[in-house]
C-alpha positions in Angstrom: 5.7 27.0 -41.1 9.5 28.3 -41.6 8.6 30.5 -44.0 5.9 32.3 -41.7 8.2 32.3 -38.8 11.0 33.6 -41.0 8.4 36.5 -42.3 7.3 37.5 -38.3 10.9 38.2 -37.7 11.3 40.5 -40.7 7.8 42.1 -39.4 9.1 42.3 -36.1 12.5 43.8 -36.7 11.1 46.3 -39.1 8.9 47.6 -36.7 11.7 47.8 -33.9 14.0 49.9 -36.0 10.5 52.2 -36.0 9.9 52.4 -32.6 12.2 55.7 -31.8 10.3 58.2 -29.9 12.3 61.9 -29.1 10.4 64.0 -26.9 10.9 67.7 -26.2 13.6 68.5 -24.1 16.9 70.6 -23.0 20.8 70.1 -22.1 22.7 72.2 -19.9 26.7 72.0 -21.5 29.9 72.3 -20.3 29.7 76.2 -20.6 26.5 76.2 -18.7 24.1 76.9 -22.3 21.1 75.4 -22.7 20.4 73.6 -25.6 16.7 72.7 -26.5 16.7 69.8 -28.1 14.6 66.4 -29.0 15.9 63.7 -26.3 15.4 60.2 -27.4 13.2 58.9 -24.2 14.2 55.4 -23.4 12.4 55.9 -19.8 15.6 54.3 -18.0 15.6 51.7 -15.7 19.2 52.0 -14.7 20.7 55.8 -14.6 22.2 56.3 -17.6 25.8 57.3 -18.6 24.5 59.2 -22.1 21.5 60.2 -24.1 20.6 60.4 -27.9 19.5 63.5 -29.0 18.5 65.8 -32.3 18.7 69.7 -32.8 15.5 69.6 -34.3 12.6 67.0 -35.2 14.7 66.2 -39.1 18.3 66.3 -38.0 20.6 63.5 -37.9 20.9 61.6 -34.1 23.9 62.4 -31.9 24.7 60.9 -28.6 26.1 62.9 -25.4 28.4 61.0 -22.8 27.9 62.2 -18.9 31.4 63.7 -19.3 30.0 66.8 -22.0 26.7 67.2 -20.2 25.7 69.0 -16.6 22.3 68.3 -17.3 19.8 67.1 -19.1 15.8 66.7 -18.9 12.5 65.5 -20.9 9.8 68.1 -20.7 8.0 67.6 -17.5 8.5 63.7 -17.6 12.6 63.4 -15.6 15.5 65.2 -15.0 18.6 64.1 -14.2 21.9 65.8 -12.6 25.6 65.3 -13.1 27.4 65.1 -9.7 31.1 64.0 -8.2 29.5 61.7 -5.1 30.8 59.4 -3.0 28.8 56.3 -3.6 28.5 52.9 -1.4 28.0 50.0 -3.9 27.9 47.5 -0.8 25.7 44.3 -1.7 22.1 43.7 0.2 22.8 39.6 -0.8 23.5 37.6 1.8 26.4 36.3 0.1 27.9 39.3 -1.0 26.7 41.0 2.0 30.0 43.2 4.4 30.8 42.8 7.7 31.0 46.5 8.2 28.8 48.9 9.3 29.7 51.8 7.7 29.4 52.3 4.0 32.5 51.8 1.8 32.7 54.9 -0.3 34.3 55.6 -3.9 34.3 58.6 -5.7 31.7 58.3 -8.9 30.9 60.9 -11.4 27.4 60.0 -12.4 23.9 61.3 -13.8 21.4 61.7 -10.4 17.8 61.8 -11.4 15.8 64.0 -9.7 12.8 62.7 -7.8 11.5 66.3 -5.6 13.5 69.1 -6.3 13.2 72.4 -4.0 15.1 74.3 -0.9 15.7 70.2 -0.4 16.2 68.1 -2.9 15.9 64.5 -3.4 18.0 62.5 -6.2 18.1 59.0 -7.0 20.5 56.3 -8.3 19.8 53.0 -9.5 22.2 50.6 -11.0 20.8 46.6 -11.5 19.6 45.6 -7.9 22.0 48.8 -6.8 19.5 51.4 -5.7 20.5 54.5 -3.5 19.1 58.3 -2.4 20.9 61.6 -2.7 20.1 64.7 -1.2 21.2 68.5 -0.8 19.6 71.7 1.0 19.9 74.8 -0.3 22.8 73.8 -3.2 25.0 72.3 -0.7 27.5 69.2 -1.7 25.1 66.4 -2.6 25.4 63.3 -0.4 24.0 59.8 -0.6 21.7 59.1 2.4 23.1 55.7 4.0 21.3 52.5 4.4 23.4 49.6 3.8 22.7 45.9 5.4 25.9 44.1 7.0 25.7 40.7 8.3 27.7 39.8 11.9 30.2 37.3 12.5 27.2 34.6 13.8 25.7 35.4 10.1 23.1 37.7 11.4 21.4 40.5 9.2 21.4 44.0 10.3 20.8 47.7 9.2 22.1 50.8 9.2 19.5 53.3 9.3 21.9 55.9 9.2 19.9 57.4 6.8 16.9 59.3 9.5 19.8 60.7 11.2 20.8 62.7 8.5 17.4 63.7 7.8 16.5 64.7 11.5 19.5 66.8 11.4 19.1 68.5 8.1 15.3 68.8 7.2 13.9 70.0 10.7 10.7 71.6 10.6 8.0 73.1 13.1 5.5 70.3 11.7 5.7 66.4 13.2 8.7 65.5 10.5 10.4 63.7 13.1 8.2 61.0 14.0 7.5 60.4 10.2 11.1 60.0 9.8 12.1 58.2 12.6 9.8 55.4 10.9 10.5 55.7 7.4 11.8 53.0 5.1 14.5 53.9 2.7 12.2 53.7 0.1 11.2 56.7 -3.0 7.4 56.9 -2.2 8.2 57.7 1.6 11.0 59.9 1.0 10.0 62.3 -1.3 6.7 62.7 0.8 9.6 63.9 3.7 11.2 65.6 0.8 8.1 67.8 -0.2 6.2 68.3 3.6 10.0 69.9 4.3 9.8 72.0 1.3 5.9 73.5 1.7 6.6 73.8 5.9 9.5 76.1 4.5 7.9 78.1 1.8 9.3 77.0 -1.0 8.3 75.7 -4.4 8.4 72.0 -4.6 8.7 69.7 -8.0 8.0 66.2 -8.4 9.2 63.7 -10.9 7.2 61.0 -11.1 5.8 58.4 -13.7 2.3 58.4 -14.9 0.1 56.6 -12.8 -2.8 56.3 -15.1 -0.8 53.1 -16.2 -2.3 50.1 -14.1 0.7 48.0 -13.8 -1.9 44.3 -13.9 -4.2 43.7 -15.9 -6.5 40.4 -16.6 -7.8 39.7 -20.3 -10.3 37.2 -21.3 -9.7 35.8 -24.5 -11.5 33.6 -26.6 -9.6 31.8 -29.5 -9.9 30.4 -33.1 -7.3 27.7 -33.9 -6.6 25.8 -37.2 -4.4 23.1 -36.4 -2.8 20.1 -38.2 -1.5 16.3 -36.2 0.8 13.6 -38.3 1.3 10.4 -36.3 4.1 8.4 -38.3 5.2 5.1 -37.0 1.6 3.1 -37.0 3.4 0.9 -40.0 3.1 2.0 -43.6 -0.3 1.7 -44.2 -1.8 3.2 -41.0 0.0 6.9 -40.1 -2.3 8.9 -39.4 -3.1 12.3 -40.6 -5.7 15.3 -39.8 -5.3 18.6 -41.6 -6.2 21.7 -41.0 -8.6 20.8 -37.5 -10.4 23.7 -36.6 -11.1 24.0 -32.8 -11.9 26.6 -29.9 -10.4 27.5 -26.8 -11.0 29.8 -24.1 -8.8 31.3 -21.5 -7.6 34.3 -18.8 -4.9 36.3 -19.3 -2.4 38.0 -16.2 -0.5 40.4 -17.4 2.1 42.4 -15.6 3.5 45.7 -17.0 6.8 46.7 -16.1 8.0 50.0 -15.0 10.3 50.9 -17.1 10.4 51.7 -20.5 7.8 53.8 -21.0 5.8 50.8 -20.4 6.2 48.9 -23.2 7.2 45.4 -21.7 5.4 42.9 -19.7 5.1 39.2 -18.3 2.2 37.6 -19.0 0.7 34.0 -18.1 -2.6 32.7 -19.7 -4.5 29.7 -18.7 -6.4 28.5 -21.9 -8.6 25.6 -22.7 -8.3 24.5 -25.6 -10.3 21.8 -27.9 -9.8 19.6 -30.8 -12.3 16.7 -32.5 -11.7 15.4 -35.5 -12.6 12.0 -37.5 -10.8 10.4 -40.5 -10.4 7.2 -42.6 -6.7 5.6 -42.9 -6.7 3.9 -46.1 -4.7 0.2 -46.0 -3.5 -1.6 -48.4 -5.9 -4.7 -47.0 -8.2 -2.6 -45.1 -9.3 1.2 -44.2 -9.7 2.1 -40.7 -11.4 5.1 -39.2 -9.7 7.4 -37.1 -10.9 9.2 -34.0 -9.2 12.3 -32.6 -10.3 13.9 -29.5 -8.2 16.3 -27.7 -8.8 18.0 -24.3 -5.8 20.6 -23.3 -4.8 23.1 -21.1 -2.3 25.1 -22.0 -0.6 27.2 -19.8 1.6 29.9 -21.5 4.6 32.1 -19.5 6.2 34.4 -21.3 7.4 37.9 -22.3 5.8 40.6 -24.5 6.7 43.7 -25.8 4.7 46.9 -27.2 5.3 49.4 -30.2 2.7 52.2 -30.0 1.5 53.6 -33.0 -0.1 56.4 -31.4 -2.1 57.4 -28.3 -4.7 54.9 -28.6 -3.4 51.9 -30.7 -0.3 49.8 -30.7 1.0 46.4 -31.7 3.0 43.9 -30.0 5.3 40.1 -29.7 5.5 38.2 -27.4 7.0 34.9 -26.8 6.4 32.7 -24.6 7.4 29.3 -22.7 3.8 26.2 -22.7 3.0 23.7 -20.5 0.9 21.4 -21.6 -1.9 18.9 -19.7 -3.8 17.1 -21.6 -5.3 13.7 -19.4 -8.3 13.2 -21.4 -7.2 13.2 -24.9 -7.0 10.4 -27.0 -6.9 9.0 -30.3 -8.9 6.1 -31.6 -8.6 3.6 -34.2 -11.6 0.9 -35.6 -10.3 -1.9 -34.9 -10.9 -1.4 -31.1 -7.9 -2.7 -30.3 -5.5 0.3 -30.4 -6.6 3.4 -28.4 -3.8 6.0 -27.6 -3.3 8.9 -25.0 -2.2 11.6 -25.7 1.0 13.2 -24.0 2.4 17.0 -24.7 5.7 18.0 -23.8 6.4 22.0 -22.9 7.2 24.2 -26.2 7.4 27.8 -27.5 4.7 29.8 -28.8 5.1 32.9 -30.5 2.5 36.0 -31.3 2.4 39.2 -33.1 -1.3 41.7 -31.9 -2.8 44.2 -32.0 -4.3 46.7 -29.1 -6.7 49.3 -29.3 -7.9 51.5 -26.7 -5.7 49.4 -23.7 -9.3 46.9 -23.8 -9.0 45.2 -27.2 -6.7 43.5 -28.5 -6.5 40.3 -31.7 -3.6 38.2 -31.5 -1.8 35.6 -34.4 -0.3 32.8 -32.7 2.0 30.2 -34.0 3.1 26.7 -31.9 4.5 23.2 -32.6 4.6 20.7 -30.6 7.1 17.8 -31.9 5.6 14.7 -29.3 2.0 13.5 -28.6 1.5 10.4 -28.2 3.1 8.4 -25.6 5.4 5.6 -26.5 3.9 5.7 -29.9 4.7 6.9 -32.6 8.5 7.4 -34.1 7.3 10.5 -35.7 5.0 13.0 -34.6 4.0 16.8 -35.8 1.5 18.8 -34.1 0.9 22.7 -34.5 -1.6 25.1 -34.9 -1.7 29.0 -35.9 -4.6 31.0 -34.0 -6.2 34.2 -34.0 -6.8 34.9 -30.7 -9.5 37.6 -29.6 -8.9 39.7 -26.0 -10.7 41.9 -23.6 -9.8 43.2 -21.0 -11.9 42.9 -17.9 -9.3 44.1 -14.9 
């Protein structure tokens, strides 16, 4: 068992250090020269600070800090912007939340991604649970558009919209623009749709920046496993531990799976409801008498966990995952011939681990590894209990 979890973390790491995907794109330097380049594209979550890049597909990687760079962008997938802005970091927790209405600026140098670019255009700034809008018309300074929550002296929540006032005062149009904004949420969807009905109602070409949406973010798997599993119950006395090796047994069960949007998509939480059974019979040899042994073991499982993806091209990739089980398993017990001793069985939580394979998005075969180090309650000193699988998917949602 070591030695095959020991081999899945070699597996795994070598295929980390693989997963390095540069993708076409540019830089705009200090002297205002564009550089083509290949951008390492790490699909950020948070604005980033610097990039990895290589002069061509076979050089060596270098990395670029926000102070050397103006710009810099991956062939019609993002772009982002260096700007000097005065940004409000103020909290939207309750506990951390200010008492004043107005934002607190501080001057930050920092990369803006663009979301609609045009006569208007609409940047963005994310930072952990930090998430704020920028905007200019026409190259003028670029300013952050203010929302910011404050709570009152009797602990009360409030907002400042501050946000549509700006907007009414510096994206005015012939069309109905100010009803739509008057009602609109400081949110990128509904934004950038103000953003872009500005820029057509004025003439002028408008460019969006947005992530693929051919990528459902949930998705439900059935799956339908194979599971070779072994049980040692120590603790019986010396001459009646009990032993089954190598059980084989089924189990069925529905997978959730939740991508994230980040990261070029590549990790997800997942929870999977399985069924699994076990039956097994076997003789305990004594030293005055041999009794037979009855296993039967009804479980749900019910994994929780995290997985990530490495694609090995446009149609296939593998994946880990680990993951967090609860166990419930009321109607299993084991038996022994004397009639006299009949044991339930208990399982505590534990940690599973996988390594798959997905072809196509719909199929998928997963190897599974999980011990369990209690089963019975009360009884015995000494228990083992795991099982490797090979887990078979498809993908019905």
């Amino acid at each position: 068992m070591k030695k095959t979890i020991t081999f899945l973390l070699l597996f795994f790491s070598l295929i980390t250090s693989g997963q390095i995907t540069f993708e076409k794109g540019y830089f705009i330097d200090e002297e205002d020269q564009q550089i083509n380049c290949w951008i390492k594209n790490l699909d950020w979550k948070n604005n980033p600070t610097q990039f990895k890049y290589k002069l061509s597909e076979n050089s060596s990687v270098e990395t670029l800090e926000i102070q050397s760079v103006k710009e810099f962008g991956i062939n019609n997938i993002s772009k982002y912007v260096r700007h000097l802005v005065n940004l409000d970091r103020s909290s939207e927790e309750m506990i951390d939340m200010s008492t004043k209405v107005q934002p607190i600026f501080k001057e930050e140098l920092l990369f803006l991604k663009v979301i609609v670019e045009g006569k208007a255009t609409l940047y963005q700034y994310i930072d952990q649970d930090l998430r704020r809008y920028f905007f200019n018309v026409d190259k003028s300074k670029v300013k952050q558009l203010i929302f910011k929550s404050y709570k009152t002296y009797e602990n009360q929540v409030k907002k400042n919209n501050q946000f549509r006032q700006q907007l009414t005062l510096n994206l005015k149009c012939k069309n109905d623009s100010d009803k739509k904004i008057s009602k609109a949420r400081y949110s990128e969807k509904e934004l950038a749709n103000i953003f872009k009905n500005f820029n057509v109602c004025n003439n002028s070409e408008s460019v969006s920046f947005k992530k693929d949406s051919k990528t459902k973010s949930f998705r439900i798997n059935a799956k339908l496993g194979v599971h070779l599993s072994t049980v040692a119950l120590e603790g019986f006395g010396s001459s009646r531990d009990v032993s089954f090796e190598n059980v084989i047994g089924g189990s069925i069960g529905i997978e959730g799976e939740y991508i994230l949007p980040f990261h070029k998509n590549k990790w997800a939480f997942f929870v999977e409801p399985t069924y699994k059974y076990l039956k097994e019979e076997n003789v305990i040899s004594g030293s005055v008498v041999s009794l037979d042994a009855k296993m039967v073991f009804h479980n749900i499982e019910i994994p929780v966990g995290i997985r990530h993806y490495f694609y090995l091209n446009q149609k296939s990739k593998v994946f880990i995952n680990t993951s967090f089980i609860f166990n419930y398993s009321n109607r299993s017990k084991l038996f022994l011939s004397d009639n006299l001793h009949i044991y339930e069985y208990i399982t505590r939580p534990s940690l599973g681990f996988g390594l798959g394979f997905n072809h196509l998005g719909k199929y998928n075969a997963e190897f599974r590894l999980n011990a369990n180090p209690e089963l019975l309650k009360g009884k015995p000193k000494n228990t083992r209990y795991q099982y490797m699988a090979v887990v078979f998917g498809y993908r019905i949602y």
